[in-house]
C-alpha positions as CSV (number, residue, x, y, z in Angstrom):
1,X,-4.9,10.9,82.7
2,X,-3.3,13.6,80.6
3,X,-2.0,16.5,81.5
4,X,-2.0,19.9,79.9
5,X,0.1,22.9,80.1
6,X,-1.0,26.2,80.2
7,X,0.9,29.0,78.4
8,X,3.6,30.5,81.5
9,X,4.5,34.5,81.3
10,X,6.2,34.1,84.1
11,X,9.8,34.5,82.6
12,X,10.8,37.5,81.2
13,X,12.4,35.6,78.0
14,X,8.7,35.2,77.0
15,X,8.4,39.3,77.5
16,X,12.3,39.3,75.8
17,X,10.5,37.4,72.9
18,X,7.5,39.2,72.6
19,X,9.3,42.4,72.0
20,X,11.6,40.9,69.6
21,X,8.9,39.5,67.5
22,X,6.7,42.9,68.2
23,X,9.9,44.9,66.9
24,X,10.4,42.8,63.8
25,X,6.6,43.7,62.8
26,X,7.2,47.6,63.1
27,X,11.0,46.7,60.8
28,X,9.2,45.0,58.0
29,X,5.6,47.3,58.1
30,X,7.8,50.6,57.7
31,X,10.8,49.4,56.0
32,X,9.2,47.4,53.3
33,X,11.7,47.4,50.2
34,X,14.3,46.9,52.7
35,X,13.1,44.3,54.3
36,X,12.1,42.4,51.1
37,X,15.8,43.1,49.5
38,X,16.9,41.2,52.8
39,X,15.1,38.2,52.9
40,X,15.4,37.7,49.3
41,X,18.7,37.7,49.9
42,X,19.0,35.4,53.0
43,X,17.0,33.0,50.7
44,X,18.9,33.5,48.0
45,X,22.3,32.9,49.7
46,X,20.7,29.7,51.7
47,X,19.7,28.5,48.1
48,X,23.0,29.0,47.1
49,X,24.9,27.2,50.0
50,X,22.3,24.2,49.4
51,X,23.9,23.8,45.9
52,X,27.2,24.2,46.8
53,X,26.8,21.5,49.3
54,X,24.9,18.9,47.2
55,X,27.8,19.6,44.4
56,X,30.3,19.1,47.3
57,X,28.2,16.0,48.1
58,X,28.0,14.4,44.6
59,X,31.7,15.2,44.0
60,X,33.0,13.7,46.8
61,X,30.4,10.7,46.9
62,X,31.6,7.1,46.3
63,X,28.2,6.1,46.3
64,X,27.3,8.7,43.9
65,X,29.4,7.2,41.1
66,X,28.7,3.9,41.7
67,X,24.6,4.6,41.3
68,X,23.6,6.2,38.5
69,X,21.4,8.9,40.1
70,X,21.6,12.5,38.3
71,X,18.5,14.1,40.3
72,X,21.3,15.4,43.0
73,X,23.0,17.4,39.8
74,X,19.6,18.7,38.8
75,X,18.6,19.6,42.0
76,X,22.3,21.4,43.1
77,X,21.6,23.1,39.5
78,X,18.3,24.6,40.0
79,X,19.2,25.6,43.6
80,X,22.2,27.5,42.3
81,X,19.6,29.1,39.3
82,X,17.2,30.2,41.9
83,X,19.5,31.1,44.7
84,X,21.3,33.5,42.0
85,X,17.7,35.1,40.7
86,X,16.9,35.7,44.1
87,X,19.8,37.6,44.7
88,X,20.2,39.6,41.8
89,X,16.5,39.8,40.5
90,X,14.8,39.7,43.8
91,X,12.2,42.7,42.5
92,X,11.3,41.2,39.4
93,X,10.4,37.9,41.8
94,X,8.1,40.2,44.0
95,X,6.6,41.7,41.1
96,X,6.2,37.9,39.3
97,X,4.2,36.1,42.7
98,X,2.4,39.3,43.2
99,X,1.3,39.8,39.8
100,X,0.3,36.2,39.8
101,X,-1.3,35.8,43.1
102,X,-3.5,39.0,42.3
103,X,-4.6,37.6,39.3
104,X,-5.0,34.1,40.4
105,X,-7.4,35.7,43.0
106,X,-9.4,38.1,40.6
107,X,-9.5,34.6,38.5
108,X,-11.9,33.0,41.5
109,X,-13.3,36.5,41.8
110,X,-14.6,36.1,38.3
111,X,-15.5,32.8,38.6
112,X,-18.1,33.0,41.9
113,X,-19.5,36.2,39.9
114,X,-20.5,33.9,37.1
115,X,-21.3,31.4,39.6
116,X,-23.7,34.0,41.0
117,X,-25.7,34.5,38.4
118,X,-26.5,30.9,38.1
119,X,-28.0,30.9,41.3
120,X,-29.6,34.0,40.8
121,X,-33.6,33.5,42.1
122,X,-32.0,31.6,45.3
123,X,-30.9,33.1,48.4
124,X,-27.0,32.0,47.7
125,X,-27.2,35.2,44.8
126,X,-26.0,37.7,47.1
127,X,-23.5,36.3,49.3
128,X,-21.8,34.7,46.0
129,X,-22.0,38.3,44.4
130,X,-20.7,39.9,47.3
131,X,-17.6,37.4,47.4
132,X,-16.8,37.8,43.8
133,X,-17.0,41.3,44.3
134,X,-14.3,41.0,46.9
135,X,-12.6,38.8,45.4
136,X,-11.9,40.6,42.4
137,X,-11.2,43.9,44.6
138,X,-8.7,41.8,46.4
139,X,-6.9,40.5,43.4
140,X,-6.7,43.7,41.5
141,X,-5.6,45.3,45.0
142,X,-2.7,42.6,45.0
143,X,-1.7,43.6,41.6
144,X,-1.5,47.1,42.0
145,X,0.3,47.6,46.1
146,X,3.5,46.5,46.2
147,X,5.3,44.6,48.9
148,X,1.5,43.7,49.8
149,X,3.0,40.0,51.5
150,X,5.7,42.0,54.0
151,X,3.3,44.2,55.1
152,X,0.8,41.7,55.8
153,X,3.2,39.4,57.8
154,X,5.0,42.6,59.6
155,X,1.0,43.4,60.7
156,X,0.5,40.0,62.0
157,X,4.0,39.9,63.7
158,X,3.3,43.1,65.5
159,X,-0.7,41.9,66.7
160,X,1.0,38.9,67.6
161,X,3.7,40.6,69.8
162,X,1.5,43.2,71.5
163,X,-0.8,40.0,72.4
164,X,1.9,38.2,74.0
165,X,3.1,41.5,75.6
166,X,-0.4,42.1,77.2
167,X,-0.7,38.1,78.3
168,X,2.9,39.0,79.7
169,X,1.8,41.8,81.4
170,X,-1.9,40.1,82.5
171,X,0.2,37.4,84.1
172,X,2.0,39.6,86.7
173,X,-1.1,40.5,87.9
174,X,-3.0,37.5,88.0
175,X,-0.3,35.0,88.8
176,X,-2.4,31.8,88.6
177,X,-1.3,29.1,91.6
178,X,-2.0,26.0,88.7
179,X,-0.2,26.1,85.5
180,X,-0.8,22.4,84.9
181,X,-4.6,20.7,84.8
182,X,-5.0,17.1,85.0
183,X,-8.2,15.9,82.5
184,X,-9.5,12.4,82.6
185,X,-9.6,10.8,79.3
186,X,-13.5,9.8,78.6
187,X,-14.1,6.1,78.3
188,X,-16.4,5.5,75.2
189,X,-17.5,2.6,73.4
190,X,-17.9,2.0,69.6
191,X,-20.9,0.7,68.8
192,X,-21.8,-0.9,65.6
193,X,-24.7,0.1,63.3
């Protein structure tokens, strides 16, 4: 028998938690360029403590000089590189993945529209033509809004955290007596054909 374990509100860290995560959504939807700035530089500076600690590592390392392994230099270097652009050019890198994305998208837009017109006496003409459509309005939307990616995550942050605040909140008043079902594993045979 296995046993499974249903999701308990019954402490208030998962409320404490809810919040938090609900209050981080609201922080990154209406302090985008802020909130961007920041993680680029938490990113950047993590990048930048991984370098210093793999050139820490291949200085120090016995092992290190008696193999002849130079990957741990290449990859301290390109931490340090990136860690540095994300610091100090952290727009240009939105601007650069957002640019890209958008037209990577608008690419497969283009694509299913010419895919649609292959197709075009079936009944696949419309769907595909309505999903380059999108598509295309999607990736040329990407281009053009920025800080498109925090926005997004903030907005599924905060639907997240009001859903675990209402589950919070459901739980007080339907306290359920079980919070742990027992499910009896089905016996099957494999048969040959």
């Amino acid at each position: 028998m296995k046993k499974i374990e249903i999701k308990n509100y019954g402490s208030v860290l998962s409320l404490i938690y809810a919040i938090l995560i609900l209050t981080l959504g609201v922080l990154l939807v209406s302090y985008p360029d802020e909130s961007q700035k920041f993680i680029s530089y938490v990113i950047g500076g993590l990048l930048i403590v991984v370098a210093v600690i793999k050139f820490t590592w291949v200085y120090f390392s016995k092992k290190y000089q008696e193999k002849s392994g130079k990957w741990d230099i290449v990859v301290a270097i390109i931490s340090l590189l990136l860690g540095l652009a994300c610091i100090l050019f952290y727009e240009y890198i939105e601007q650069a993945l957002r640019i890209g994305l958008g037209i990577i998208v608008a690419f497969m837009g283009i694509n299913r529209f010419i895919n649609a017109f292959k197709v075009l006496k079936t009944k696949m003409f419309i769907p595909l033509l309505v999903m380059a459509v999108l598509l295309i309005g999607a990736g040329v939307f990407t281009i053009c809004y920025q800080n498109l990616a925090i926005i997004g995550f903030g907005v599924i942050l905060i639907i997240f955290g009001a859903l675990e605040i209402a589950g919070y909140i459901c739980y007080q008043f339907v306290k359920p007596e079980q919070t742990t079902i027992e499910v009896k594993e089905a016996e099957y045979e494999i048969v040959k054909k």
